[in-house]
N, C-alpha and C positions, 0 to 999 in steps of 0.2 A: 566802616562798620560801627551802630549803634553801641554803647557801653551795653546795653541788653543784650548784643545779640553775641557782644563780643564774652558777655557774662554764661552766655546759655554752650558757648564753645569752649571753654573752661571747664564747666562741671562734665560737660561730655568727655572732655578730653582726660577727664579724672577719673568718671566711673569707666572710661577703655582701661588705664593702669591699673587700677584696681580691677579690673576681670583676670585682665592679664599677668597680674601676680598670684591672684588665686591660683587661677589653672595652673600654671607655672609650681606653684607649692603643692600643688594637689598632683602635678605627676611627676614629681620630685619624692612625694611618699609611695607612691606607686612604686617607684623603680626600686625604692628601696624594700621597699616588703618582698616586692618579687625576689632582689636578690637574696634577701634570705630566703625566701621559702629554696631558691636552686640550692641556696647554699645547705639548709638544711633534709632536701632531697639527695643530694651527692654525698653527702656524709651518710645518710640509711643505707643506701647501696652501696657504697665502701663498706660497712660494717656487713651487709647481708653477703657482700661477696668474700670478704674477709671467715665469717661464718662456713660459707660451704666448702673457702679453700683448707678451712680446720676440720669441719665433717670428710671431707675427701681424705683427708691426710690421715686423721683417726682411722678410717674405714680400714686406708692399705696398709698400713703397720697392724690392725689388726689380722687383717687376710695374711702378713706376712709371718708373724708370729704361729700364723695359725697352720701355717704350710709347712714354716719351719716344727714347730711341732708333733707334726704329724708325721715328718718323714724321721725325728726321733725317735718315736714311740716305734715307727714299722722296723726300725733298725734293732732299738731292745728287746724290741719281740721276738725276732731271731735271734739274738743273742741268748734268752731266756728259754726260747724253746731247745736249741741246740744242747744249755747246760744242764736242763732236766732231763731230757734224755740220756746223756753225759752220766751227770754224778749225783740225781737227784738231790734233794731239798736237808737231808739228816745227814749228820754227821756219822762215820761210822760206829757202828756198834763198839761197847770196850771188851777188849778180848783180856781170859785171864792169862796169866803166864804160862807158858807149853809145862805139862807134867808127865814127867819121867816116869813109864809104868815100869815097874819091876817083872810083875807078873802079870800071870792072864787072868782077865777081870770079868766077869761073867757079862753076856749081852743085857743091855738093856732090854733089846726087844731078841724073843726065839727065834726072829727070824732070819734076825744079822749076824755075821760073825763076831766075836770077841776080836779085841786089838791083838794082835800078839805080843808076845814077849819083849818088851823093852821098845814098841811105839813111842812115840810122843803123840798124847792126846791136845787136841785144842780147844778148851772149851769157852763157850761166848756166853756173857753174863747175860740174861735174862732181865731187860726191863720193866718194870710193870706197864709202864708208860716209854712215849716213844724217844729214842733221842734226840739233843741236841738240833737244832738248827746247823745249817753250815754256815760257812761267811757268804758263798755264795748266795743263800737264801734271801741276807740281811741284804747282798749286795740286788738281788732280783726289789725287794719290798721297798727301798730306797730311793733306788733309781727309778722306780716306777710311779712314786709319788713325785718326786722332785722334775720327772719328764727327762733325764740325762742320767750319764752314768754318775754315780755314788759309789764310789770306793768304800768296802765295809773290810777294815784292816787292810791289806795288801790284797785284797778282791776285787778286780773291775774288769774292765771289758775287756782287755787285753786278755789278764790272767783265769777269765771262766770261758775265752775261746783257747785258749791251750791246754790240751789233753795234760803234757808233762809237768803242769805247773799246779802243783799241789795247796796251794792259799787257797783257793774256793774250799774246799774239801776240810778244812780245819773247822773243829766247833766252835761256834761264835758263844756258847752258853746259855744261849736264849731261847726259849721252846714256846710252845703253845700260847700259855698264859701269857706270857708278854706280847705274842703278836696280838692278839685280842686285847690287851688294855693299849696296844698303840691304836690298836683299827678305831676302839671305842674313840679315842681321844682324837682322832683323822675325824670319824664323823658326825662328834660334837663341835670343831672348828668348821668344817663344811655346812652344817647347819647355820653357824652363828654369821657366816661368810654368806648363806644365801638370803638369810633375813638382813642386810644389810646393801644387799644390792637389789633386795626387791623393794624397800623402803627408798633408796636410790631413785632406780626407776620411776617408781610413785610419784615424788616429790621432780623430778626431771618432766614428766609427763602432765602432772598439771601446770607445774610453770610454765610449757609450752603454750596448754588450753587456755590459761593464762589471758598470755600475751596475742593469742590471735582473738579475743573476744575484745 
């Protein structure tokens, strides 16, 4: 072989290794990018499937709360009805001390008899307004916000299902007026509580909009 020819089999045999390390580096970067992109495909699906197994799990604790709840409320509610019928909502009237008539007292009305001679009259003081709340009541208004029974003093479910058990039926002290400054102050928290979860919401719902744009 001429030094020419032998010269012209040299540079070919040079630009073959030089092709052949390009390609060579060039799907050497291929394989690499691929593998991230898998890598960075199996990590979104881990996280999206991670996502729906926390949306599922949210979902049924909520449906369970929410079942449990509801077979509370049906239970106080018989409990509730049974004690108003029972012993209603006020405490008893206050009675004054029994008085010893001596003699016979003229009728109030012509139409009644007088008491006779040496009766015991019973008379019931006259409210202007109504009395007292019972505990039972405190115990109906408590339990029914809280969703469970609330014991109000020695008042609960036990003691306002038993006819002979006289704690529901005790005056709590608390009339009217206070149920309306609790109701008020129940639904100024419920207001402040929905402006809160609707701004929630909001704020959840574009972030969503968000991330699918």
């Amino acid at each position: 072989m001429t030094p020419a020819a032998r010269a012209l089999v040299l540079v070919a045999a040079a630009a073959a290794l030089l092709s052949a390390g390009g390609w060579a580096g060039h799907t050497v970067t291929d394989n690499a990018w691929e593998a991230k992109q898998a890598k960075e495909r199996e990590q979104q699906r881990q996280q999206y499937e991670a996502e729906v197994a926390r949306g599922d799990k949210a979902s049924t604790n909520y449906l369970n709360e929410h079942r449990d709840q509801e077979e509370r409320y049906g239970q106080l509610d018989d409990s509730f009805k049974q004690f108003r019928a029972r012993s209603g909502l006020y405490a008893a009237p206050r009675v004054a001390p029994p008085v010893a008539v001596a003699g016979t007292a003229p009728a109030a009305d012509p139409t009644e008899e007088a008491p006779a001679p040496g009766c015991v009259v019973v008379q019931l003081e006259v409210d202007a307004e109504p009395p007292p709340f019972n505990l039972g009541a405190i115990w109906m208004w408590n339990s029914a916000l809280a969703g469970g029974n609330t014991p109000a003093g020695a008042c609960g479910t036990d003691a306002a299902a038993s006819e002979a058990d006289p704690a529901c039926a005790e005056s709590s002290g608390l009339n009217a007026d206070d149920a309306w400054d609790n109701h008020i102050a129940n639904a100024k928290s419920c207001a402040e509580d929905r402006t809160r979860y609707r701004h929630l919401i909001e704020f959840l719902q574009g972030k969503k909009t968000n991330v699918q744009q």
